[in-house]
N, C-alpha and C positions, 0 to 999 in steps of 0.2 A: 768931550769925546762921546761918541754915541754908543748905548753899549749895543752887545748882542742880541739880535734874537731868538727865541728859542731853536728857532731851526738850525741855526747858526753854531748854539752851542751845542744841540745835539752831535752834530757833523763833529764839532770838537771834541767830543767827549769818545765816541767811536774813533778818532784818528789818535786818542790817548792824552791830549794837549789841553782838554777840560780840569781842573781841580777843584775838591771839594773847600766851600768855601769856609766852611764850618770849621775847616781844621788845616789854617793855614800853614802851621808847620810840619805837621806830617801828612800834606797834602797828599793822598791817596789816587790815583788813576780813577775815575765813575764811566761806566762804560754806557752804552743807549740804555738800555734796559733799567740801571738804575735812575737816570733820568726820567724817562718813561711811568717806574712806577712810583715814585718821589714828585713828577709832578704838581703843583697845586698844596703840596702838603707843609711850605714855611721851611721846605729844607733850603730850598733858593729862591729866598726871600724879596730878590732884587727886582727892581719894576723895570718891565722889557720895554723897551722905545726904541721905534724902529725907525730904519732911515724914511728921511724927510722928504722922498722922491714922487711920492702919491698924495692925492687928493685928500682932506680934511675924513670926508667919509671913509675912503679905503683906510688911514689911519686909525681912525674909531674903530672899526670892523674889525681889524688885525690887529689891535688892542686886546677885545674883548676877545677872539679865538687865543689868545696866548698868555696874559694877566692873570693869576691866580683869584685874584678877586671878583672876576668875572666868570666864577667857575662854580658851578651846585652840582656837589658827587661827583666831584671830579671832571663834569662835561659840562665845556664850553655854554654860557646861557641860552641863547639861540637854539640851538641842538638837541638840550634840557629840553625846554619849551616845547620842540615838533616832539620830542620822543613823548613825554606826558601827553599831548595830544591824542598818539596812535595811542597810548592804555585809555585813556577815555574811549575813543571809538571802539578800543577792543573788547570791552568790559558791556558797553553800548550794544552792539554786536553777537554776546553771549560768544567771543571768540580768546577763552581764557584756559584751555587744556590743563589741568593738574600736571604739570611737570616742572622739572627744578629750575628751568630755564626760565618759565614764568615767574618764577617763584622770586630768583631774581632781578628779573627786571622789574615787578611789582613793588617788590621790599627797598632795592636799591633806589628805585624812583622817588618813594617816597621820603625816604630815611632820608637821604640830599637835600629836599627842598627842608623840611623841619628841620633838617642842622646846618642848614645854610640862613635860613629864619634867625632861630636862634641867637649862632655866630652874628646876628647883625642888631641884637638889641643890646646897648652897653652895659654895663655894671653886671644887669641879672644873668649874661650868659656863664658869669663868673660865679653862680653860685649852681650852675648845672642846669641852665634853660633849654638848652639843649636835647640834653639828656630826658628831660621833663616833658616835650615836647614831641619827641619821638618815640616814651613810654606811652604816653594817656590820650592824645591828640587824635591816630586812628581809632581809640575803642570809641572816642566820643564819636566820630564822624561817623562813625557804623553806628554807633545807637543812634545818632538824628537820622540815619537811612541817606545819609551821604555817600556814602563807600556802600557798592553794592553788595550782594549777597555772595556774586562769582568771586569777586575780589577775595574778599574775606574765606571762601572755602579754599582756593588757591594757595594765598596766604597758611593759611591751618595744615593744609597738607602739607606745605612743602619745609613749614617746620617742624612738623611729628613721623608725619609720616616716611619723607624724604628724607627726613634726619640731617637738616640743616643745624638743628641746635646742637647735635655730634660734630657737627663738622667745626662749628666755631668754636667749642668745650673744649674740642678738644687742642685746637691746634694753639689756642691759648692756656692749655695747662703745661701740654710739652713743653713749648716753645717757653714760658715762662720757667718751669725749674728748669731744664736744662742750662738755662741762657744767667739761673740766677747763679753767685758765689758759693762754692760746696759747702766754706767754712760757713756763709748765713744760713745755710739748710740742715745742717748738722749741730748748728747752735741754737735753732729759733726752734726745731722739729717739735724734743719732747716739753720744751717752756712752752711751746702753743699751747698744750692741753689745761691750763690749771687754767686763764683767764675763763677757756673755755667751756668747763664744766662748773667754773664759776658762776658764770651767766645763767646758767640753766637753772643750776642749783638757785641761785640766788632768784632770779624771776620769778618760778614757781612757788617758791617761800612765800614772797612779798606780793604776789599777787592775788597768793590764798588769803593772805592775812588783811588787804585791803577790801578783796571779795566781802569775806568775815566781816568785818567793820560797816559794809555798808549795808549789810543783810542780806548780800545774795548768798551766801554759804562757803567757805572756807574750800571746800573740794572742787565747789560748782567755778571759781576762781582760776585753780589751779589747771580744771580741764578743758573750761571754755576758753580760755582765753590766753593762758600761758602756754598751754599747749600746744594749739595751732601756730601760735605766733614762733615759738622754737623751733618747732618742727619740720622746717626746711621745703614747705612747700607742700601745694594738694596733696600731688601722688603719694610722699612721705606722711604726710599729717593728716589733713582733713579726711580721706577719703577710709584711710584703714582706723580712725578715729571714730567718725562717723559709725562702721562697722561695729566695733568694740564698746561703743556707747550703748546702742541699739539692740545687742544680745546681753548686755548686762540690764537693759530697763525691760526688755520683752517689748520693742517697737520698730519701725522699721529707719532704717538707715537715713532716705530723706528728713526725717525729722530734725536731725541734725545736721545734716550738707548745709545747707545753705547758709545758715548762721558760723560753718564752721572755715567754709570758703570765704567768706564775707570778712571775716577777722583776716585769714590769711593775706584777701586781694587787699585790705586797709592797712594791713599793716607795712604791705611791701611801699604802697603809697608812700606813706611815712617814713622809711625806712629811705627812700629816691629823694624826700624833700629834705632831710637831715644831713644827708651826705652831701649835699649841693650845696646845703648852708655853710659844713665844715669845709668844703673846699672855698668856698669863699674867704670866710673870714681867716682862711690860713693861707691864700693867696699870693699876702704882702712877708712870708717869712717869717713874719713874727713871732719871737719865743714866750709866752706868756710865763712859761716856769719851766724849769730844765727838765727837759725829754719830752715838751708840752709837742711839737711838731717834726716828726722827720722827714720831713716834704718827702713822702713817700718813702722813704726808708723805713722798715721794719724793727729794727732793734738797736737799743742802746749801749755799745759793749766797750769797756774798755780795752783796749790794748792797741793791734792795727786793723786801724776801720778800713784802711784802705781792700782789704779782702772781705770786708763784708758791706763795701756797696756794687750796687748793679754795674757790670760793668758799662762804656758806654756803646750807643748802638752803632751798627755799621748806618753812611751815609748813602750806599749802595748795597745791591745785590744783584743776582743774574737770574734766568732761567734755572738752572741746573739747580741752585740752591733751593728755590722755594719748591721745585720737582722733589728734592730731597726730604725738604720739611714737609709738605703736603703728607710722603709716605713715612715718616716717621711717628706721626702724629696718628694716621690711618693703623698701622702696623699697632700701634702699643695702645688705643682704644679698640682694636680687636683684641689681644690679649685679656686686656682687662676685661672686655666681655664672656672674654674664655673661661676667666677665674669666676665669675660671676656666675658663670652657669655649673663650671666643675665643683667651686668653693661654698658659693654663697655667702650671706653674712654683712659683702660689701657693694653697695651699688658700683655699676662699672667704671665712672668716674673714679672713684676710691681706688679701687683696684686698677686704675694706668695713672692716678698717683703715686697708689705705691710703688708698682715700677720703674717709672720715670722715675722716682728718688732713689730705689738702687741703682739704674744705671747712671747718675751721676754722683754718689757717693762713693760707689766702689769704680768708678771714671771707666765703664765697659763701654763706652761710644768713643770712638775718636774726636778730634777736635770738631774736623771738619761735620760729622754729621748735627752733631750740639751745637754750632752755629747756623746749620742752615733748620734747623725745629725752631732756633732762635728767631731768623729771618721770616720765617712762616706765619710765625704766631706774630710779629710785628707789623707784617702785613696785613692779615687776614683783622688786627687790631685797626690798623690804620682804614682800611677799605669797607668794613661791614659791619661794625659796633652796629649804625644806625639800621642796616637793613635787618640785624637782628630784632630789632629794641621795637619795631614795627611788627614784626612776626607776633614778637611775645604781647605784643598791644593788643593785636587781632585775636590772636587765639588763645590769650589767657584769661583778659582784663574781662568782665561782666559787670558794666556798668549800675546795670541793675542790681544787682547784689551790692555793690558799692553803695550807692544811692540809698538803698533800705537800710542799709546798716548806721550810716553818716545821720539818719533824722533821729536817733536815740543817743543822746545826749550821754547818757552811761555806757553804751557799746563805744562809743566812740574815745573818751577817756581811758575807759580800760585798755582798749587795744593801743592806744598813743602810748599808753602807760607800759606797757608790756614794753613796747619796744624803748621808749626810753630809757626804764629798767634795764637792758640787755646793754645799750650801747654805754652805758654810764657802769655798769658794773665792768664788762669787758676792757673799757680804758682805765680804769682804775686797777685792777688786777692786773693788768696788760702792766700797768708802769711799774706796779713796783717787782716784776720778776724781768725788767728791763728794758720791755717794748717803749714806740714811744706812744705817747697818749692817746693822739690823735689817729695814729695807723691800729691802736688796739682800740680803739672807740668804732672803726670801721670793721673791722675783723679781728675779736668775732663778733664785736659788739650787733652791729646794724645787721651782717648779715647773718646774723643765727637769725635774724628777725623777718628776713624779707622772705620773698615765695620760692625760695630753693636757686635751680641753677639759672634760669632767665632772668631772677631778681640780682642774681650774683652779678652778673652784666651791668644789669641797671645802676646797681649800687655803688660799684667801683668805677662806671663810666662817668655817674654824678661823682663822686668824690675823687678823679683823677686819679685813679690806680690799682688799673686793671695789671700790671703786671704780676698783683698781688693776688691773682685769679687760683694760685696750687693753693694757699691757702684759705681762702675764699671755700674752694673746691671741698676742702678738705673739713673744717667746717661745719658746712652745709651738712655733708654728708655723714659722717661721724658723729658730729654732733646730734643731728637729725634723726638717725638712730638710736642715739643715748636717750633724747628725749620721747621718742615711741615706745619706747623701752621702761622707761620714768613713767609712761600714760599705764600700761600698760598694767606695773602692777598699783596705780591710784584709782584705776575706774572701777572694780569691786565696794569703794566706799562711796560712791554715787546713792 
């Protein structure tokens, strides 16, 4: 029998007579729209073959327009192809405008081809090639003067400025607590904090104390190097660090940037290659010792697990919903910017964390709007990881910095150090207050480690679990704080 092709079941799916194949006994109606944007993404896995009435080439040709595998970001190869074309001439041209519309077709262009790359090298995609690839790939091609200059300013704007990285922060924090089980959020909430301050505590400790040991000094340990790497990122760490160094010695603040960015950008490095590696080797399921992996599962709990796993995802959605989620996500990261500027205290991430966790603890949203912040964030997950993961390539990575820091042999251990310390304390503490290992070796382990919130991305996209983004988030930021705070009163003994 021949099957369908796409256009075929579109038609079907609109007249209601499509069903999801994924779940063939509570076969659900998928309307166009969830076909549409389910597309290319292994939800219909099925290879289309179409009737046998045309020419060998028109079969080739209407193959490749409708075969997932013939597809880079989602657009047909051929199409890929001419559209890449126009951004080279546009770029060629100086016809690159700073607006968000650029900004996406720049990011999204590129992000596709490196994760379409990736996706096509066996074994190593499975340890986050991918991910690796559309992290580091543009800063290198901007440092050879590959990727031009318009590019790259483009790019820069329309993640800071345009607030692209708000728009994906956030709609993967909502859409992830809301979408998560109340009882996991109200049982993992206040145990998140002890792995957490564990880490910090325990880093800083054993950082100073190998400092000590090798004769760089005991505090000079703690500040260069533990610091940054806890610190969640430039704007949290390095830069108000820097500041704080530099009125405590009577010098000026460049003295320290660059060495203190340098730790930060190597260590988020390291922190992308560690996660790739544990998503790999925990790949095949493998339990090496009980609570050793919860294939993304957060915690260990006896009693009914069934309420404390994720539930599973819709196979469809429509318009209305992800209009829904778009403004649910928009709505509660203005708040949180609200409390930010009336409260202070918490960055604004923090504060549409913490709201987003009362209104699904105290259940103030209806169903309907918690599954469509759900939808949102499973899209905006599915569709843009990569055109992020380019942004934060272009506009954060300085290879340069990279490069100076990597040819000293001591810089380079310490800060591995640091972050191994972190990820290895965090899973340890993480298990025994019931997390499982490998999800507390990732958070907070690696990402107290990496460069704040664009490393958070990186981090949880290498190690497959981004849904794990509220606390990721959470984190980052809290933690981040604690440890500015930590710097704060040790630079005095400088």
């Amino acid at each position: 029998m021949v099957e369908q092709s796409y256009s075929t079941r579109r038609s079907a799916a609109k007249n209601g007579t499509q069903h999801d194949t994924a779940d063939p006994i509570n076969a659900p109606e998928i309307d166009a729209v969830g076909q549409d944007l389910h597309w290319g993404t292994n939800i219909y896995p099925e290879t289309v073959v179409l009737e046998k009435k045309h020419s060998k080439w028109w079969l080739a040709w209407s193959t490749m327009m409708t075969d997932p595998k013939w597809r880079v970001g989602f657009i047909p190869i051929p199409y890929f192809v001419i559209a890449f074309g126009f951004l080279i001439l546009a770029s060629y041209f100086d016809a690159l405008p700073p607006s968000m519309v650029i900004g996406f077709a720049i990011t999204g262009l590129l992000g596709g081809m490196l994760m379409w790359i990736g996706n096509r090298i066996p074994k190593v995609r499975d340890y986050g090639l991918p991910t690796l690839l559309c992290t580091f790939v543009p800063s290198i091609l901007y440092f050879g003067g590959i990727i031009p200059e318009n590019i790259q300013a483009a790019v820069s704007i329309f993640l800071t400025d345009q607030g692209f990285l708000d728009f994906f922060v956030s709609a993967i924090i909502v859409g992830a607590l809301l979408g998560m089980p109340r009882a996991l959020l109200v049982k993992a909430g206040l145990r998140f904090f002890i792995p957490l301050i564990a880490a910090i505590v325990g880093v800083f400790a054993l950082m100073g104390a190998i400092s000590a040991l090798v004769g760089e000094g005991f505090f000079e340990g703690m500040l260069f190097f533990a610091g940054p790497v806890m610190a969640g990122g430039i704007g949290l760490g390095a830069v108000p660090m820097a500041e704080m160094y530099a009125e405590q010695l009577g010098t000026d603040p460049s003295a320290f940037m660059g060495s203190l960015v340098a730790v930060t950008t190597l260590a988020n490095v390291f922190c992308v290659v560690f996660a790739g590696i544990l998503r790999g080797v925990t790949s095949n399921g493998k339990q090496w010792f009980v609570g050793f992996n919860g294939n993304g599962e957060l915690m260990r709990i006896k009693g009914n697990k069934k309420d404390l796993e994720q539930p599973r995802k819709k196979a469809h959605t429509n318009y209305v919903a992800l209009f829904q989620g778009l403004m649910m996500a928009s709505i509660i990261l203005m708040i949180g910017g609200m409390l930010n500027a009336a409260i202070g205290g918490l960055h604004m991430y923090a504060w549409a964390i913490v709201v987003t966790a009362i209104l699904k603890i105290f259940k103030l949203l209806p169903k309907e709007l918690e599954n469509a912040a759900t939808q949102w964030g499973d899209f905006v997950n599915t569709t843009l990881v990569s055109a992020l993961l380019v942004g934060v390539s272009l506009t954060y990575i300085d290879l340069n910095e990279v490069l100076e820091a990597v040819t000293s042999l001591h810089f380079l251990l310490m800060t591995m150090g640091a972050v191994l310390l972190s990820a290895l304390i965090g899973g340890v503490v993480g298990w025994l207050v019931k997390f499982n290992f490998v999800e507390a070796t990732v958070i907070p382990g690696l990402i107290m480690a990496d460069s704040g919130g664009s490393g958070d991305v990186a981090v949880l996209s290498a190690a497959d679990r981004m849904h794990l983004m509220p606390f990721a988030a959470m984190a980052t930021r809290l933690g981040g704080t604690l440890t500015l705070f930590l710097a704060t009163i040790l630079v005095p003994f400088l």
